[in-house]
Structures are given as C-alpha cells and as structure tokens.
C-alpha positions as CSV (number, residue, x, y, z in Angstrom):
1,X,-8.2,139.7,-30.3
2,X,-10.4,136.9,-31.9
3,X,-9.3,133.2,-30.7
4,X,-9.0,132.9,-34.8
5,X,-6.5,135.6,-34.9
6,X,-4.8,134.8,-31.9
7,X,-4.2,131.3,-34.2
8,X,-3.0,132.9,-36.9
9,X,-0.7,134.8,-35.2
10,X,0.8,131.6,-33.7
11,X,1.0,130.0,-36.4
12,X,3.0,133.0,-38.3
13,X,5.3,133.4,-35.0
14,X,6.1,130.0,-35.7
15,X,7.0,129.5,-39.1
16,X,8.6,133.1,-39.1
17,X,11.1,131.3,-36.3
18,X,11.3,127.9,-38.7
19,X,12.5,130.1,-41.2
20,X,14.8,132.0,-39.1
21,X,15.9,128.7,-37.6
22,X,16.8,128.0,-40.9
23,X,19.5,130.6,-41.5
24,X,18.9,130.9,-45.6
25,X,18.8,127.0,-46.3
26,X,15.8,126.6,-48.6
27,X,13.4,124.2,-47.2
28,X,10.9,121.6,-48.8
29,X,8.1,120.6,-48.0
30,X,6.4,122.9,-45.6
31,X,3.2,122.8,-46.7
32,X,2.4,119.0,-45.2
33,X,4.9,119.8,-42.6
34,X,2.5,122.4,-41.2
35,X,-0.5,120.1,-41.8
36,X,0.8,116.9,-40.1
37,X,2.0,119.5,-37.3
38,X,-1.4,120.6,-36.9
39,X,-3.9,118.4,-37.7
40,X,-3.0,115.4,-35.6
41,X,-3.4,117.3,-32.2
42,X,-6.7,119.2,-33.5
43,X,-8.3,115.6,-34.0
44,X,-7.3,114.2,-30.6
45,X,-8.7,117.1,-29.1
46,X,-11.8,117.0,-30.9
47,X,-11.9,113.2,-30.5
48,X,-11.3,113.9,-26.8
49,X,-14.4,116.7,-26.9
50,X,-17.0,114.6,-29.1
51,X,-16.1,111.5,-26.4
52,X,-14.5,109.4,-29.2
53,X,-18.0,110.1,-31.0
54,X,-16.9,110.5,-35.2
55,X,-20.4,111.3,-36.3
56,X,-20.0,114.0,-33.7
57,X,-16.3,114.8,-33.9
58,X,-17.0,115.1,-37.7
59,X,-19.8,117.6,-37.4
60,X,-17.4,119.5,-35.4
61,X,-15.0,119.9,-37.9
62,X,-16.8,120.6,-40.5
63,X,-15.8,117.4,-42.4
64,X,-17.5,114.4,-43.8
65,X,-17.4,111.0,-41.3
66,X,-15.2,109.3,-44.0
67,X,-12.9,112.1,-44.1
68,X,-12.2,111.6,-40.6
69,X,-11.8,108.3,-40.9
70,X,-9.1,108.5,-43.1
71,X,-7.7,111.1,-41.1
72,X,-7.6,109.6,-38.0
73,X,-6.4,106.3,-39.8
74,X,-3.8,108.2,-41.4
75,X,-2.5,109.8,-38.2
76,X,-3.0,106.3,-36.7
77,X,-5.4,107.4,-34.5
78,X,-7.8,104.6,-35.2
79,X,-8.1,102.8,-32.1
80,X,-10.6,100.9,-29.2
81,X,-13.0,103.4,-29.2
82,X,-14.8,102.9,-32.3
C-alpha cells in the first residue's frame, strides 16, 4: 500500500468514526474542521524537517513562501526561528 493511500485511508477511518460519533446529528463545518486538523501538524513537521528553513519548508510543500507565511501565522506558528 502507497504511504498516500495509507493517508487516505486514515483519513476516511476517521471521519467515517466522526460521523458515527455523531449518531445522525447533522454537522457543520467539516470541511475547515478537517483542514485546521491537518494542516497545523503537517507544517510543524515540515518546519521541523526544513530546520525552520521557509524557503525550504515551502519548496516542500509545494506552496509559495508567502503562503506559508500566512499559514504558519495563521496557525500561530510564527515564532523565533525566522
């Protein structure tokens, strides 16, 4: 199994058991729910990899720097080793 798949598998065991969880009450806003609930560990992780490095940590990703500035500030992230 891919290391992508094995992801999306996760991620579907997860939100199959959020559902569940939720025993028929219709929830809202799961969309940024799932992104907040992934994307703040992914960029400390890469953070951690690229050594704090967001020309690097951005290449990474895939993302523009700014983007990742935003992100990071936005997650609150932002911190001594700029």
């Amino acid at each position: 199994m891919s290391k992508i798949q094995s992801l999306n598998d996760t991620v579907a065991r997860c939100l199959e058991r959020y559902f569940k969880d939720l025993d028929g009450t219709m929830p809202g806003g799961v969309y940024d729910m799932v992104i907040q609930a992934v994307e703040r560990p992914m960029l400390e992780i890469v953070m951690r990899q690229s050594e704090h490095n967001q020309l690097r940590a951005s290449a990474i990703l895939g993302i523009n720097r700014n983007t990742l500035r935003k992100k990071l500030q936005n997650h609150g992230l932002l911190n001594n080793h700029e």
